[in-house]
PLY file of the C-alpha trace (Angstrom):
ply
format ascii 1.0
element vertex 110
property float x
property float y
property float z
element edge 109
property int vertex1
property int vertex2
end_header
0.00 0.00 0.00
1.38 3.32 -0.98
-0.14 6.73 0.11
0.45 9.85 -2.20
-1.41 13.31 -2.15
-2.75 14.41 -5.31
-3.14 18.21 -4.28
-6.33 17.72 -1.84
-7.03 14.38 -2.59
-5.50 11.61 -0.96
-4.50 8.33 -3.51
-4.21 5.06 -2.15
-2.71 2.58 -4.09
-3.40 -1.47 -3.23
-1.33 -4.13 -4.92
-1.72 -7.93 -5.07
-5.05 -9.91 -3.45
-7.44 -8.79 -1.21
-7.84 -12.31 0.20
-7.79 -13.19 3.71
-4.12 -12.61 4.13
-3.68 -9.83 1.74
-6.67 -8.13 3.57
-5.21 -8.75 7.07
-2.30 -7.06 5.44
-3.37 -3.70 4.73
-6.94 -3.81 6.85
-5.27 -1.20 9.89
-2.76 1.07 7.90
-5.76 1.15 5.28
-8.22 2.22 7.30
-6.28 4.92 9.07
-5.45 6.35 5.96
-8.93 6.11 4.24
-11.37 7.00 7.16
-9.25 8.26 9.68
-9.52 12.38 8.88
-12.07 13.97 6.12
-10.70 13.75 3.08
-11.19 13.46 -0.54
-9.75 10.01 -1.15
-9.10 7.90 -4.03
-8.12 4.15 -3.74
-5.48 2.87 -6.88
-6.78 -0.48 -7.72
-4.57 -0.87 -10.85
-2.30 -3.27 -8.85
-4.82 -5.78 -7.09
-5.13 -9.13 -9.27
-7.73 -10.52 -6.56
-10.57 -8.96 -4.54
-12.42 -11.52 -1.80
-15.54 -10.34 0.22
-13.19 -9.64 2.92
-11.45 -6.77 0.54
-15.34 -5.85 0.01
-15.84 -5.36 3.73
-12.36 -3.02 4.20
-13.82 -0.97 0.88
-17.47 -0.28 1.87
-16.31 0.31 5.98
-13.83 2.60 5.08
-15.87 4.44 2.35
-19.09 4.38 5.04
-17.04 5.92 7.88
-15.28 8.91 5.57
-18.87 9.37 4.31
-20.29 9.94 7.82
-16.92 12.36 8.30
-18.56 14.51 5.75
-15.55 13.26 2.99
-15.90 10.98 -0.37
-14.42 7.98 -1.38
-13.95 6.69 -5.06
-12.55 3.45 -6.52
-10.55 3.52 -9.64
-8.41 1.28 -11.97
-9.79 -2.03 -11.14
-8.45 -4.76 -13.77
-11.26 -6.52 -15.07
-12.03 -9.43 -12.98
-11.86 -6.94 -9.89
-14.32 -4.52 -11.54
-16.81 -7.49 -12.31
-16.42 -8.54 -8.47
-17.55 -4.76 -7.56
-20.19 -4.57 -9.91
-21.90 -8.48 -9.30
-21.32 -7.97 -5.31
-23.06 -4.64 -5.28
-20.15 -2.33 -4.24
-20.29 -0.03 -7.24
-23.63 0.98 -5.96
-22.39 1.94 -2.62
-18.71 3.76 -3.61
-18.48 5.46 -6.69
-15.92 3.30 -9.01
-13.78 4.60 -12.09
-12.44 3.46 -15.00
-9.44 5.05 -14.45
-7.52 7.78 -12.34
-8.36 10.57 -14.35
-12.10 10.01 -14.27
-12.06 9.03 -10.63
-10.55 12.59 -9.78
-13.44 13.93 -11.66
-15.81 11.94 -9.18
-13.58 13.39 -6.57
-14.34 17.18 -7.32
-17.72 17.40 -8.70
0 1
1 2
2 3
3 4
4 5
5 6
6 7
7 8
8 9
9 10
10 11
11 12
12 13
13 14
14 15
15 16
16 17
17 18
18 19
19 20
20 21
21 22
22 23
23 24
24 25
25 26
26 27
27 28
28 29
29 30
30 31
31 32
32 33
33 34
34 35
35 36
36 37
37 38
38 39
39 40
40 41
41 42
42 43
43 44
44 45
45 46
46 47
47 48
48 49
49 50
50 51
51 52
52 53
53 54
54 55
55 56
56 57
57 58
58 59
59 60
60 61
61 62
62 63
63 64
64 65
65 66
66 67
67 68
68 69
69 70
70 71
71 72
72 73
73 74
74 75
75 76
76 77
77 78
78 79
79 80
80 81
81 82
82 83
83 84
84 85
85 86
86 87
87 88
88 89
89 90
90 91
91 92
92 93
93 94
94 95
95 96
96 97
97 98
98 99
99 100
100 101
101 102
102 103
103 104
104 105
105 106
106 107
107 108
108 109
């Protein structure tokens, strides 16, 4: 996980699978960075080949609690077996997801 500011947006970038153990991982430093302060945030899924209910769950708690800070969260990037995953479990109803960076700082600032 790498974090990187993007003028007032913070960008979050995940690598590898969001499986139990990837999840586990990242799940603390994660969710300090995503939810801990308002913010603008967008989370870099370019680099994550796998995404299991448990990656779900950090995603839509994270995006929930900066939402009730009074900030926004947006997925971008996803490769597309991780997009499908968002789309079929119902996530890309709940946090707004991009096709790419570029259109996900769009989401960001409108």
């Amino acid at each position: 996980m790498t974090v990187s500011l993007l003028g007032d947006i913070k960008r979050i970038s995940l690598r590898g699978r969001l499986d139990l153990l990837g999840t586990q991982a990242i799940d603390l430093p994660f969710t300090a960075q995503a939810a801990g302060e308002k913010a603008l945030v967008l989370v870099d899924l370019t680099g994550v080949d796998f995404m299991a209910s448990i990656g779900l769950r950090t995603l839509i708690t994270s995006a929930k609690a900066q939402k009730a800070r009074g900030g926004r969260m947006v997925l971008c990037g996803a490769p597309p077996l991780v997009a499908q995953v968002l789309v079929t479990s119902g996530v890309s109803t709940m946090i707004p997801v991009a096709a790419d960076e570029n259109a996900g700082l769009a989401l960001l600032r409108s």
